[in-house]
DRENDO-1510 file (C-alpha; in Angstrom, 1 decimal, always signed):
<recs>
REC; n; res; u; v; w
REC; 1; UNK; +51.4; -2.3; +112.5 .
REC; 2; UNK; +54.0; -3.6; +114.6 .
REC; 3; UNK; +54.3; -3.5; +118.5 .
REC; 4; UNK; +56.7; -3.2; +121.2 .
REC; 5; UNK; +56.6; -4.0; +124.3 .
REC; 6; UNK; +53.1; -2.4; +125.4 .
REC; 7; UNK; +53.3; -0.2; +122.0 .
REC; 8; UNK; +52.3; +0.2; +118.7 .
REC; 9; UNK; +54.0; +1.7; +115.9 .
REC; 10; UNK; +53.3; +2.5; +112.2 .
REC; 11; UNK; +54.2; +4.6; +109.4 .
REC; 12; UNK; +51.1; +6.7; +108.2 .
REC; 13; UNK; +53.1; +9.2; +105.3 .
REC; 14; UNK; +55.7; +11.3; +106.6 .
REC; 15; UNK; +55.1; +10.5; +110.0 .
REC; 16; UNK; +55.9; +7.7; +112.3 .
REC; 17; UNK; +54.0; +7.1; +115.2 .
REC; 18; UNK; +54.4; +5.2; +118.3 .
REC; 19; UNK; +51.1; +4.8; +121.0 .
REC; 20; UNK; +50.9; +2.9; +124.0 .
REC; 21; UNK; +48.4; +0.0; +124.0 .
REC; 22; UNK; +45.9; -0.5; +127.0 .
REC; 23; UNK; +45.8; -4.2; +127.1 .
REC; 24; UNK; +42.9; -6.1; +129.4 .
REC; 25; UNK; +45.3; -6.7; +132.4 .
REC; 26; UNK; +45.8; -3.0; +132.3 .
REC; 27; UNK; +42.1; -2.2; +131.9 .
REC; 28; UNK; +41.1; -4.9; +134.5 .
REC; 29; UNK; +44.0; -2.9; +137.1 .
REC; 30; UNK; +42.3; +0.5; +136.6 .
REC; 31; UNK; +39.3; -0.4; +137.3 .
REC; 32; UNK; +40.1; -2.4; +140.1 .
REC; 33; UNK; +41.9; +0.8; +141.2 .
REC; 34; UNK; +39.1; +3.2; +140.7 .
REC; 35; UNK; +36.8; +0.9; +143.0 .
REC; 36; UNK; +39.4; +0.6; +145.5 .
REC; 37; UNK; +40.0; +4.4; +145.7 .
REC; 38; UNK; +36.1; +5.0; +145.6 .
REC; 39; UNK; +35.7; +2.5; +147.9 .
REC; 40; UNK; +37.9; +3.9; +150.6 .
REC; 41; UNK; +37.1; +6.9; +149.7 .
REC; 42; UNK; +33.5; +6.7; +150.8 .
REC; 43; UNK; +34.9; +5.5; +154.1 .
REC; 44; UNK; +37.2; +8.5; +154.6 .
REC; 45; UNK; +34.3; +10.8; +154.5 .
REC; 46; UNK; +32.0; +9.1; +156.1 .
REC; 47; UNK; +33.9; +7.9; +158.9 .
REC; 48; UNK; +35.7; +11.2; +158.9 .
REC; 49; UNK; +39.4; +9.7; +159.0 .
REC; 50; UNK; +41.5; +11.6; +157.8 .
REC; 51; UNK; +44.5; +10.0; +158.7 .
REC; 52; UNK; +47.3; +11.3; +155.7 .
REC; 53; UNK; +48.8; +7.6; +155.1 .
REC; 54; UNK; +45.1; +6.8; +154.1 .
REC; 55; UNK; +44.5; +9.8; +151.7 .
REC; 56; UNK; +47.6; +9.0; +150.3 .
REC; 57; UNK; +46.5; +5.7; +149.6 .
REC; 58; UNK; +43.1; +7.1; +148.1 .
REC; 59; UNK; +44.5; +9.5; +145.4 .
REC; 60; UNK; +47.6; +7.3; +144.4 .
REC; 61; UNK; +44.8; +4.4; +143.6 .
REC; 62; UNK; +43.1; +6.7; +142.2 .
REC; 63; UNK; +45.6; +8.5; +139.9 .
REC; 64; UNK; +46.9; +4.8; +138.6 .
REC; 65; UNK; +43.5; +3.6; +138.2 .
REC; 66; UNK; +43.1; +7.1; +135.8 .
REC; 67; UNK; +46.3; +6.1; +133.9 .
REC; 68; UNK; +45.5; +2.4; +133.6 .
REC; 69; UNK; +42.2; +2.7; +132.3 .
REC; 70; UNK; +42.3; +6.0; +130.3 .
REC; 71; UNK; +46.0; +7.0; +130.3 .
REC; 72; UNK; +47.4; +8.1; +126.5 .
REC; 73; UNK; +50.5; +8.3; +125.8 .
REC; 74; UNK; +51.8; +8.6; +122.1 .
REC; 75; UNK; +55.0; +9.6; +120.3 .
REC; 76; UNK; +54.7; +11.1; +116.8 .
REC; 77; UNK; +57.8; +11.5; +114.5 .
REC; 78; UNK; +58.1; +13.9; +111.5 .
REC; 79; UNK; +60.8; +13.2; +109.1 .
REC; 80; UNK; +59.7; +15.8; +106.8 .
REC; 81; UNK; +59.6; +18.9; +109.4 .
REC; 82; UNK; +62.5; +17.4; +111.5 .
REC; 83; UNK; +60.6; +17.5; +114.8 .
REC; 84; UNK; +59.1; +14.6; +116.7 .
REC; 85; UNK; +56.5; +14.9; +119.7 .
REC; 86; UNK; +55.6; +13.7; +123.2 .
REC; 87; UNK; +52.0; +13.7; +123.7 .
REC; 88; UNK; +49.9; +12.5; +126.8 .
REC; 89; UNK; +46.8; +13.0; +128.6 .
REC; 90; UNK; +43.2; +10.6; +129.9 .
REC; 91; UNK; +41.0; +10.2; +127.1 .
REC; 92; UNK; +42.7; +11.9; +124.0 .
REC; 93; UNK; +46.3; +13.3; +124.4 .
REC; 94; UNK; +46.2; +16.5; +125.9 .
REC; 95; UNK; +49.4; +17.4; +126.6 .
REC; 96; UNK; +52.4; +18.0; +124.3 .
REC; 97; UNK; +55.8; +18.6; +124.2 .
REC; 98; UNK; +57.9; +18.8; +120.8 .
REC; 99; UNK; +61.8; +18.8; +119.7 .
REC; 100; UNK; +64.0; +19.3; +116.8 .
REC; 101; UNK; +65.2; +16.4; +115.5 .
REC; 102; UNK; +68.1; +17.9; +115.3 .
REC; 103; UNK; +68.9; +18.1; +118.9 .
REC; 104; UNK; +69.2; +14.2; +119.3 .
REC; 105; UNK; +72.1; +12.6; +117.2 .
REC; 106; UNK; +71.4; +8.8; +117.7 .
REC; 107; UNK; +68.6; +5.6; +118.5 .
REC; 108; UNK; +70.0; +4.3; +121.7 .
REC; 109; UNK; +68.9; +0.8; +122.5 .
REC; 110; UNK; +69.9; +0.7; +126.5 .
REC; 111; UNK; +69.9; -3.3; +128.7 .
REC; 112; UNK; +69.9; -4.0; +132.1 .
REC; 113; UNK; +73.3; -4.1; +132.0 .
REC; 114; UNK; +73.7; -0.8; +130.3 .
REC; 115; UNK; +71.5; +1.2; +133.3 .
REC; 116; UNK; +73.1; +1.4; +136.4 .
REC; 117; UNK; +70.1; +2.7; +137.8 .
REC; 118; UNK; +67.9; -0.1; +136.7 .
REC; 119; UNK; +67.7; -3.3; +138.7 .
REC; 120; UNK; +69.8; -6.7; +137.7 .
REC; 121; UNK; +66.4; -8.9; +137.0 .
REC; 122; UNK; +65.1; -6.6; +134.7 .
REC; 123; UNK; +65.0; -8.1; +131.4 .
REC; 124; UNK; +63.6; -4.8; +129.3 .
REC; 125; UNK; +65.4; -3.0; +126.4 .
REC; 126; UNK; +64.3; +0.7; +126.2 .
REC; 127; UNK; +64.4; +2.7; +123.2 .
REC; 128; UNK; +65.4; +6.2; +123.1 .
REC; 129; UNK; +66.4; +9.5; +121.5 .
REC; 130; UNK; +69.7; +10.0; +122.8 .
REC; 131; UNK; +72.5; +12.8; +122.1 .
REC; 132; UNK; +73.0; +16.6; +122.5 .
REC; 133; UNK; +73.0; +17.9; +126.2 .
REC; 134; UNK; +70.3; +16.7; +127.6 .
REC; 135; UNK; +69.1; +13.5; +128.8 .
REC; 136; UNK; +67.4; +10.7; +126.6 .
REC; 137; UNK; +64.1; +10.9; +125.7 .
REC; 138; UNK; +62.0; +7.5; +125.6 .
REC; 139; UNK; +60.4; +6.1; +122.9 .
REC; 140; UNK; +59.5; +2.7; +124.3 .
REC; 141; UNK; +60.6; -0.6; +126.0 .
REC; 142; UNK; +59.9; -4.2; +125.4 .
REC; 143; UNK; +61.2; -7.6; +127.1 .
REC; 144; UNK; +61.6; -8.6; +123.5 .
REC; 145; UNK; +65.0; -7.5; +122.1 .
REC; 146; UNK; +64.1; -8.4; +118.4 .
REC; 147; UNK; +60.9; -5.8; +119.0 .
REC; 148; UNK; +63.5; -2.8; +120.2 .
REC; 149; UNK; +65.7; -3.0; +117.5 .
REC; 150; UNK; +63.4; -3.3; +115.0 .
REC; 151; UNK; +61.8; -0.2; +116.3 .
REC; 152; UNK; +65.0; +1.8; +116.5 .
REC; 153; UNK; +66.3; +0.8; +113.0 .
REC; 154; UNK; +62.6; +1.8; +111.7 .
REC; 155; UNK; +63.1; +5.2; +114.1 .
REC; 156; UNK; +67.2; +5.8; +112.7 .
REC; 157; UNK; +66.0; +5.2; +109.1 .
REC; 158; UNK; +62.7; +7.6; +109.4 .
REC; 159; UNK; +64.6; +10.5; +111.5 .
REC; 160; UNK; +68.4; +10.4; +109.6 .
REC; 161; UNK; +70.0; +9.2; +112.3 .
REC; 162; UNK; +72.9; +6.7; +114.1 .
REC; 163; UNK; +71.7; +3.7; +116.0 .
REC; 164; UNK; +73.6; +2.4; +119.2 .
REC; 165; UNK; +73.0; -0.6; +120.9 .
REC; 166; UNK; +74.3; -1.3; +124.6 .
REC; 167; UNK; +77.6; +0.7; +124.7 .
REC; 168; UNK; +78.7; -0.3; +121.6 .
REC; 169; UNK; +79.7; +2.3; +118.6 .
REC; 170; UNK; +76.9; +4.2; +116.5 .
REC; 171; UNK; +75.9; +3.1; +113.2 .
REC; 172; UNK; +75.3; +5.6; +111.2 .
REC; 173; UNK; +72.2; +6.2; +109.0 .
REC; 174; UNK; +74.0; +5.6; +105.7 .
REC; 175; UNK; +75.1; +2.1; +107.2 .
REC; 176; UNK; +71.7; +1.4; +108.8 .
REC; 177; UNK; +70.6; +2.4; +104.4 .
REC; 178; UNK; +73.4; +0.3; +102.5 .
REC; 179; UNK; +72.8; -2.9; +104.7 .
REC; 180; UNK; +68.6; -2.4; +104.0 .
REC; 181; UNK; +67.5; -5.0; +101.5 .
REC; 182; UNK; +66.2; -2.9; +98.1 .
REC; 183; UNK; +66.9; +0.4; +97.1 .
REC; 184; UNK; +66.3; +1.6; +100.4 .
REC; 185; UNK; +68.6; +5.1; +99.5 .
REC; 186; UNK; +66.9; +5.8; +96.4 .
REC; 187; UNK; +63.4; +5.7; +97.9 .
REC; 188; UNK; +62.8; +6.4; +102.1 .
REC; 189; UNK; +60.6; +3.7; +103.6 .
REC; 190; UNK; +58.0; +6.3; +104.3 .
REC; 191; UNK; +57.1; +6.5; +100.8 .
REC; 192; UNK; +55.0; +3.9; +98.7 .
REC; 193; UNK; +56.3; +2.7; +95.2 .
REC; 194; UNK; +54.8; +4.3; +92.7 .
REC; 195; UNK; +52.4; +1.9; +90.6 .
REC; 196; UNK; +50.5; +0.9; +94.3 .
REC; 197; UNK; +47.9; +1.9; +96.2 .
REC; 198; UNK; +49.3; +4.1; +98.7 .
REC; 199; UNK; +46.7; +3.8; +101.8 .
REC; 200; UNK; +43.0; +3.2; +100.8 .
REC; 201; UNK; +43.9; +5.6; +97.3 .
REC; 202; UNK; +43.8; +4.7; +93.9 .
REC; 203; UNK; +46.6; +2.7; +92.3 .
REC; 204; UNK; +49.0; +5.0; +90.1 .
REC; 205; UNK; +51.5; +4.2; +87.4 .
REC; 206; UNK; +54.8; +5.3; +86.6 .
REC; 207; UNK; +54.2; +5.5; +83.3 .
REC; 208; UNK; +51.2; +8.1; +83.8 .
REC; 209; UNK; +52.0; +10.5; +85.8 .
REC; 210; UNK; +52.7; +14.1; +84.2 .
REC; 211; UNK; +56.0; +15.7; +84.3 .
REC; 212; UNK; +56.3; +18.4; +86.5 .
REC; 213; UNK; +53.0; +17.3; +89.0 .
REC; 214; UNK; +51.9; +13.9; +91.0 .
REC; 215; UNK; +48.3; +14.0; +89.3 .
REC; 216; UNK; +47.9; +11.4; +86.9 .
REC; 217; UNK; +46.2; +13.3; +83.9 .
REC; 218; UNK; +46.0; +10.1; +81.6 .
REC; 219; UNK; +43.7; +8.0; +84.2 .
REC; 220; UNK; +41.6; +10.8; +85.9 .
REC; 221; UNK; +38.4; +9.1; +86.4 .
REC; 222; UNK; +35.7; +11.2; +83.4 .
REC; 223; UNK; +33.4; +13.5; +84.7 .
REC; 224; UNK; +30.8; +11.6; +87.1 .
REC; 225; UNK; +27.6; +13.3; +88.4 .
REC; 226; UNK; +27.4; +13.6; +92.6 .
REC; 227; UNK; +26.0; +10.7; +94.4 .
REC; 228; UNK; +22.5; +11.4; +95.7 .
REC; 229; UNK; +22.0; +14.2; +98.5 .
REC; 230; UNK; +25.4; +15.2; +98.0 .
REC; 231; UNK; +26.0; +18.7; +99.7 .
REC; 232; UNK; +29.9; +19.3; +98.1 .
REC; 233; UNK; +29.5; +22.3; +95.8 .
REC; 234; UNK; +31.9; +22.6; +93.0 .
REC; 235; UNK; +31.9; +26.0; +91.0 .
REC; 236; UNK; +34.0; +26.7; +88.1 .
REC; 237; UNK; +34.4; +29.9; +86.2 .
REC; 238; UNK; +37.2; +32.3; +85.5 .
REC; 239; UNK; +39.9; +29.5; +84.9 .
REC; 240; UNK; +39.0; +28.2; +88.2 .
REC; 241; UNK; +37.7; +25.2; +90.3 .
REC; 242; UNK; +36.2; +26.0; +93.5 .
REC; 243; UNK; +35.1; +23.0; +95.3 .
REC; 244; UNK; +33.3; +23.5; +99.2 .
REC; 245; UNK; +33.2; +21.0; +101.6 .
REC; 246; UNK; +30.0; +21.9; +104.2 .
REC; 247; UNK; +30.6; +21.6; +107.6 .
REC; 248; UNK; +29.3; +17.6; +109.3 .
REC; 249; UNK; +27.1; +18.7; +111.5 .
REC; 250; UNK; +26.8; +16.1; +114.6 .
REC; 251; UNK; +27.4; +13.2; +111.5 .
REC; 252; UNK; +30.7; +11.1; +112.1 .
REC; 253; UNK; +31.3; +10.6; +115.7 .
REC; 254; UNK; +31.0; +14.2; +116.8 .
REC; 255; UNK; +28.2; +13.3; +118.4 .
REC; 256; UNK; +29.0; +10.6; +120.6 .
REC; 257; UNK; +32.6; +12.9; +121.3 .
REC; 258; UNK; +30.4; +15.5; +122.7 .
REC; 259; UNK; +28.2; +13.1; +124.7 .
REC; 260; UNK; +31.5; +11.7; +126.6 .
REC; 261; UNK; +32.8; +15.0; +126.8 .
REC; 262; UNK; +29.2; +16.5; +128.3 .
REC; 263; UNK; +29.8; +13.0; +130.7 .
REC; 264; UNK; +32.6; +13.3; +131.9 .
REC; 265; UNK; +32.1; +17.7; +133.0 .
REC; 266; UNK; +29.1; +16.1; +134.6 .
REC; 267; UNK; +30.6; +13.3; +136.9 .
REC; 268; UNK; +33.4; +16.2; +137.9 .
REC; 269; UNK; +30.0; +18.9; +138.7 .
REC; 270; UNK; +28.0; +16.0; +140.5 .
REC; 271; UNK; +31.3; +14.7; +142.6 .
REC; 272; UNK; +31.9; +18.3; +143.6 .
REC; 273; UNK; +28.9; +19.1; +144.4 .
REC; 274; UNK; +28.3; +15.9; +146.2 .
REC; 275; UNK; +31.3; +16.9; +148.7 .
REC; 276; UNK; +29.9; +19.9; +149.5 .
REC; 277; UNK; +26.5; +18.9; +150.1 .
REC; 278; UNK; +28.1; +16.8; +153.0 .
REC; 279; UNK; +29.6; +19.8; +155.0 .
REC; 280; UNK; +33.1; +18.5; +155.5 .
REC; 281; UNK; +36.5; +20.0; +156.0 .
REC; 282; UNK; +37.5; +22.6; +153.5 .
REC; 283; UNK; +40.3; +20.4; +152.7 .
REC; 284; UNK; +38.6; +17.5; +151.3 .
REC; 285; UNK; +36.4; +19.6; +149.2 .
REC; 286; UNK; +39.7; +21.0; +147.8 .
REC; 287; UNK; +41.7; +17.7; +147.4 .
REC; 288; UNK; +38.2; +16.4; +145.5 .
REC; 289; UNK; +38.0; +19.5; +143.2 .
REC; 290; UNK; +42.0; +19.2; +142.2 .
REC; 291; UNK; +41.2; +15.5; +141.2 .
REC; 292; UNK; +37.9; +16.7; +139.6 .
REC; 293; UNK; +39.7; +18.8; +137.0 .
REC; 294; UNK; +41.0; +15.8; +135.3 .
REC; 295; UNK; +37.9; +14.3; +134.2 .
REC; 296; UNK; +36.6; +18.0; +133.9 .
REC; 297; UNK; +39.4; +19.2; +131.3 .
REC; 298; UNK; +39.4; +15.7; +129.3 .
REC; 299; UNK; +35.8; +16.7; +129.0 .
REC; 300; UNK; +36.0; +20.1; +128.3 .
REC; 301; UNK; +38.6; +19.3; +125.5 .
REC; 302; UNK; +35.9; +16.3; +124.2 .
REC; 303; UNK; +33.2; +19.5; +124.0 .
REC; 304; UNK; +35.1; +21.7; +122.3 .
REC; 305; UNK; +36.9; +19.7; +119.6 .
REC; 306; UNK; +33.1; +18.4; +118.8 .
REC; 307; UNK; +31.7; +21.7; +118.5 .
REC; 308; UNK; +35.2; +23.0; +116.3 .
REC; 309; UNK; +34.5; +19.9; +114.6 .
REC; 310; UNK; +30.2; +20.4; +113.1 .
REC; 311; UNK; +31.4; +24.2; +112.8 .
REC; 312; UNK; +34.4; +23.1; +110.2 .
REC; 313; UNK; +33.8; +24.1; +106.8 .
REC; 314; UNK; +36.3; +23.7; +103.7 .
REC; 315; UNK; +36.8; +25.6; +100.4 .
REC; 316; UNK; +39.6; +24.2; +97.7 .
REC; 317; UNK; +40.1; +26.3; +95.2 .
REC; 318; UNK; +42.1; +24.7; +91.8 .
REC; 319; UNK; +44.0; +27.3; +89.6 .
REC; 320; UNK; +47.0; +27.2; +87.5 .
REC; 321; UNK; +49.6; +27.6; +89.7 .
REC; 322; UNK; +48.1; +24.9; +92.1 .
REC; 323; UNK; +45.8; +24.6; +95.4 .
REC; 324; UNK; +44.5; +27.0; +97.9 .
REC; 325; UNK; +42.9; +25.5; +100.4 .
REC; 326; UNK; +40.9; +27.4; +103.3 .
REC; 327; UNK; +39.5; +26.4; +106.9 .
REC; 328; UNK; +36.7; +28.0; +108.3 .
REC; 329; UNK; +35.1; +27.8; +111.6 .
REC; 330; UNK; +37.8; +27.6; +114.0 .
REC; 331; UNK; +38.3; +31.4; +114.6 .
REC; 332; UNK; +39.7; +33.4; +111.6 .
REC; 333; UNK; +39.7; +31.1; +108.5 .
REC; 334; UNK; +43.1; +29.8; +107.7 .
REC; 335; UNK; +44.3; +29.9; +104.0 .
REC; 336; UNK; +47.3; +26.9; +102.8 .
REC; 337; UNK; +48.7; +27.2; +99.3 .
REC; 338; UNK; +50.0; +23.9; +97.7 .
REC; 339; UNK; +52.3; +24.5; +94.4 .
REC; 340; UNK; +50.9; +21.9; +91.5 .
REC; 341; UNK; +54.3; +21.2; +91.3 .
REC; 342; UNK; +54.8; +19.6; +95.0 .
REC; 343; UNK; +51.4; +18.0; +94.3 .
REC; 344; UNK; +52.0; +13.9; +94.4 .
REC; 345; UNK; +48.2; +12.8; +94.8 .
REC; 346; UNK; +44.6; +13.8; +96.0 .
REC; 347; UNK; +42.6; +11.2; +97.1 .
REC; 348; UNK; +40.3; +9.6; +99.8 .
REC; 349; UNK; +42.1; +7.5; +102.7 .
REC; 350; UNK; +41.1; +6.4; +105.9 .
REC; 351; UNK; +43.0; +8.8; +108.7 .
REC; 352; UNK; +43.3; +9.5; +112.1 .
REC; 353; UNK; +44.6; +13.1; +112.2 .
REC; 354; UNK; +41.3; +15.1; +113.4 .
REC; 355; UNK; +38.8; +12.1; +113.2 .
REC; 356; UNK; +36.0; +12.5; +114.8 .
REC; 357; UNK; +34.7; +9.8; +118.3 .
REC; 358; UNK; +36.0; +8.9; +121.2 .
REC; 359; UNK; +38.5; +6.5; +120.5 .
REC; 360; UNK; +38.9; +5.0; +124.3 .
REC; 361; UNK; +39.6; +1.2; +123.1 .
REC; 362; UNK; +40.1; +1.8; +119.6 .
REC; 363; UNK; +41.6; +4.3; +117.6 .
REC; 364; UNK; +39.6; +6.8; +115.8 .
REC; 365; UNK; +39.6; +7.0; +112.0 .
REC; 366; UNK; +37.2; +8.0; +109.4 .
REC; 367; UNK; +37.8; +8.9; +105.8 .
REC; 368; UNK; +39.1; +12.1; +104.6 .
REC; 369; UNK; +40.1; +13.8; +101.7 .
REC; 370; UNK; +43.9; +13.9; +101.6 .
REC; 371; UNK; +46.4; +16.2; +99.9 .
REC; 372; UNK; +49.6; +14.7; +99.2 .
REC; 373; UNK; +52.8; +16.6; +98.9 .
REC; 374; UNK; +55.8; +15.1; +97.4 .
REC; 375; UNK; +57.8; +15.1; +100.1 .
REC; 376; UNK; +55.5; +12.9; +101.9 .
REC; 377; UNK; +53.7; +15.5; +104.2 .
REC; 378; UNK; +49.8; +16.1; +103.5 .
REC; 379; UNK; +46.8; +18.0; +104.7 .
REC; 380; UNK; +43.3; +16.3; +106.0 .
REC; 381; UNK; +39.9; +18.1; +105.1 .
REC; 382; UNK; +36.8; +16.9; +105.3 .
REC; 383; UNK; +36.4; +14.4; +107.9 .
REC; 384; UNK; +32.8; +13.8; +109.4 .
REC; 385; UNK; +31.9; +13.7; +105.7 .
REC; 386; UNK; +30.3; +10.9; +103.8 .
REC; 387; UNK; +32.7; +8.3; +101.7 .
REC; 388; UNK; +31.0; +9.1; +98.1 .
REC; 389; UNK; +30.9; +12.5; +98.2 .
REC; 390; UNK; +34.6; +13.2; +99.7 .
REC; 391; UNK; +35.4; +10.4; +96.5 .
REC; 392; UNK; +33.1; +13.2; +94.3 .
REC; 393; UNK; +35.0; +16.0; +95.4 .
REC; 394; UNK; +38.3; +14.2; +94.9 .
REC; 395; UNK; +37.9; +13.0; +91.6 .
REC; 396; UNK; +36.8; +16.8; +90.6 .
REC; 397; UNK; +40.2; +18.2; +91.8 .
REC; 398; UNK; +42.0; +15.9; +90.3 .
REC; 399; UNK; +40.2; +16.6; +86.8 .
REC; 400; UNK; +41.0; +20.3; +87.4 .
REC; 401; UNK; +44.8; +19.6; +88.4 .
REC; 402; UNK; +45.5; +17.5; +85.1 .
REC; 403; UNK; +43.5; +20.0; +83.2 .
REC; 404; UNK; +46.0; +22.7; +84.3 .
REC; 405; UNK; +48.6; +20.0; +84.2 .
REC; 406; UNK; +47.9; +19.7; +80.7 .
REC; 407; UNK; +47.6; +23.7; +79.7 .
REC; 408; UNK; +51.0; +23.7; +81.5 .
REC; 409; UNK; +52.8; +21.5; +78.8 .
REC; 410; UNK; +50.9; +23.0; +75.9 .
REC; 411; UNK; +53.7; +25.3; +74.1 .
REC; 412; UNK; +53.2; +29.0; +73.9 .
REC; 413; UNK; +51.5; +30.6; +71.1 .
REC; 414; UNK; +53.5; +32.6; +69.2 .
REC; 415; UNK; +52.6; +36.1; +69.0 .
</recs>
C-alpha cells in the first residue's frame, strides 16, 4: 500500500482503491470536538440560551468532531467495468455516487499556482479526474508532489487514460505505457505474473495451466477429506459438482457489527429521549433528532448488513460449461454464471469486499473464497466462514473445473 497525502491506495484485482486515513491528530480533533460540542451543549439547555451564534457553534463542532473521528471517505476505481465511485458516510461508507470512466478524459495533477481559487501559501498538489463538461472530480491531495504523481500515473495506467500536470500538455496512456519499465503493454499492472501467488492464493505456473481455462488441472491438490466439523456440503451426481456454503451465523465479526450497530440506535433513542424528558422548546428537540439520525442510520445500516450477513447462504454448482453460483438470503436468491472459459483461478484470499466487523481504526478483512475471471474482475462468497473449510471447498471446485477441463480436450468419439 502506498499513501498520499492523508490517503491510502492499493490495487486489490481489477480495482483500485483510494481511502482516507484517520491519523491520531485527526482522532485526537474529533474527540476534542465532540466534548466541546457536548459540553456547550449541556449549557445551552440548561441555561436555556439559545442565542443562534452559540447553536451554530454547537452543531458545527459537532458535525467536524463526527467527520474527524468517524468520517469515511473512499474512492474505488474499476478498470474492468469502466466506472469508478465516490463513497462516504460515519462508520462504513454509506453514501455513493458512481461515473463512467468514460466521461473523464485525463489525471489532472493541479499546484497552487495552477488554482486561482486556492491561496498562494498552499503547498498541496490535488489529484483529479478531469475532462468532459463537468467539473473535476477529486481523488486526493498531498504536500508531497512525488506522492501525487505517483498516484495519478498508477490512476492513468489503471483507468486508460492521459495524465496532465500543472497546465502542461496531456500524456497520453500509451506514453504513460512505453516509458513503464517491463512489459507494462503486454500485461496491465493490475494483474499478477503468472507463476506467483496472486494475493494469499496458491502459486500457479505457466507451464500448467490448461488451454482454454485458468484452472490448473496438472497441480489440483488430490482429493482431501474435510477438516473436522466442517459444515460445506459437496454433492456430486449427474455430471455435476454442487458445493453449499452454510450461512456464518454470528461467527466472523457479525457479531460485534451488530453490537455497534444496536449502540449506536441506542445513543440516538436515549439522546432523544433525554431532550424530551426536559420539556424544552420544540426546536431543540427537533435540531437534536436531525443530528440524531446520523448515528441512528450508521447504526441502522451496521444492524442490517449483520443480519444480511448470518442469513447469507451459498450454492456453487460445477458443470461443463462452467460455474453457477447462487446467493441466498438477501431477498430473492440471485443466480451468476461464470464461463470455464473466463475462469483464471478459484481460491481462498484475504478480502475486504463484504467482510464482516466494524472496521473503525482498521480495515475489515476476512478470508473468502474468490472466483477469478480473466479479465481481472471476481466474485466473493463465503465470508464469515472458517479458513479450512473455505480452503476444502476450494480445492473441490477446482478438482471439478480440471475434471471438465480435461473431458473438454478429450477428442470426440467417433460414431
Amino acid at each position: 500500500m502506498k499513501t498520499c497525502g492523508s490517503n491510502r491506495w492499493w490495487l486489490e484485482d481489477a480495482r483500485l482503491f483510494i481511502r482516507r486515513e484517520r491519523g491520531a491528530k485527526e482522532l485526537l480533533l474529533g474527540i476534542a470536538c465532540l466534548l466541546v460540542s457536548a459540553g456547550l451543549g449541556f449549557y445551552v439547555v440548561r441555561a436555556e440560551d439559545w442565542d443562534h451564534r452559540l447553536v451554530v457553534v454547537v452543531l458545527g463542532t459537532f458535525v467536524l468532531g463526527l467527520y474527524n473521528a468517524l468520517g469515511v471517505w473512499e474512492v474505488t476505481l474499476h478498470g474492468g467495468r469502466g466506472r469508478v465511485s465516490w463513497a462516504w458516510g460515519l462508520g462504513v461508507p454509506l453514501f455513493q455516487r458512481t461515473r463512467p470512466l468514460t466521461a473523464f478524459d485525463r489525471v489532472q495533477v493541479t499546484t497552487p499556482e495552477h488554482r486561482s481559487n486556492e491561496p498562494v501559501h498552499a503547498k498541496d498538489c490535488v489529484v483529479q479526474l478531469a475532462g468532459g463538461n463537468g467539473a473535476p472530480h477529486l481523488l486526493a491531495g498531498s504536500d508531497d508532489r512525488d506522492e501525487a504523481l505517483t498516484l495519478a500515473e498508477a490512476v492513468a495506467r489503471h483507468a486508460r487514460l492521459g495524465v496532465q500536470v500543472g497546465g502542461g500538455r496531456v500524456r497520453s496512456y500509451e506514453e504513460l505505457v512505453s516509458s513503464a519499465p517491463g512489459s507494462a503493454r503486454a500485461r496491465p499492472s493490475t494483474e499478477a505474473p503468472l507463476g506467483t501467488r496472486v494475493g494469499d492464493g496458491r502459486a500457479r505456473s505457466d507451464e500448467a495451466r490448461d488451454e482454454g481455462t485458468g484452472v490448473d488441472s496438472a497441480f489440483v491438490e488430490p482429493s482431501l477429506p474435510p477438516p473436522p466439523g466442517c459444515r460445506v456440503q459437496v454433492r456430486e451426481a449427474e455430471g455435476r459438482l454442487e458445493v453449499l456454503l452454510p450461512a456464518p451465523d454470528w461467527e466472523g465479526g457479525y457479531l460485534s457489527r451488530a453490537v455497534v450497530g444496536v449502540l449506536l440506535v441506542g445513543l440516538a433513542l436515549v439522546a432523544c429521549g433525554f431532550v424530551a424528558s426536559l420539556r424544552t422548546s420544540w426546536e431543540l428537540f427537533a435540531a437534536v433528532a436531525l443530528i440524531m439520525l446520523v448515528p441512528l442510520g450508521a447504526g441502522v445500516a451496521f444492524v442490517r448488513r449483520a443480519l444480511e450477513g448470518v442469513r447469507t447462504t451459498w450454492r456453487v454448482t460445477v458443470t461443463r460449461p462452467g460455474l453457477e453460483v447462487v446467493r441466498d438470503g438477501r431477498g430473492a436468491p440471485q443466480t451468476t454464471r461464470v464461463p470455464a472459459l473466463v475462469i483464471r483461478d478459484v481460491d481462498v484470499r484475504v478480502h475486504r469486499e463484504g467482510a464482516p466487523g466494524v472496521g473503525l481504526f482498521q480495515e475489515a478483512t476476512c478470508p473468502m473464497l474468490v472466483i477469478e475471471r480473466q479479465d481481472g474482475t471476481h466474485h466473493t462468497l463465503g465470508a464469515g466462514l472458517p479458513l479450512g473449510e473455505l480452503k476444502w471447498a476450494a480445492a473441490r471446485l477446482r478438482q471439478a473445473l480440471a475434471r471438465f477441463a480435461e473431458a473438454r480436450r478429450q477428442p470426440p468419439r467417433a460414431g
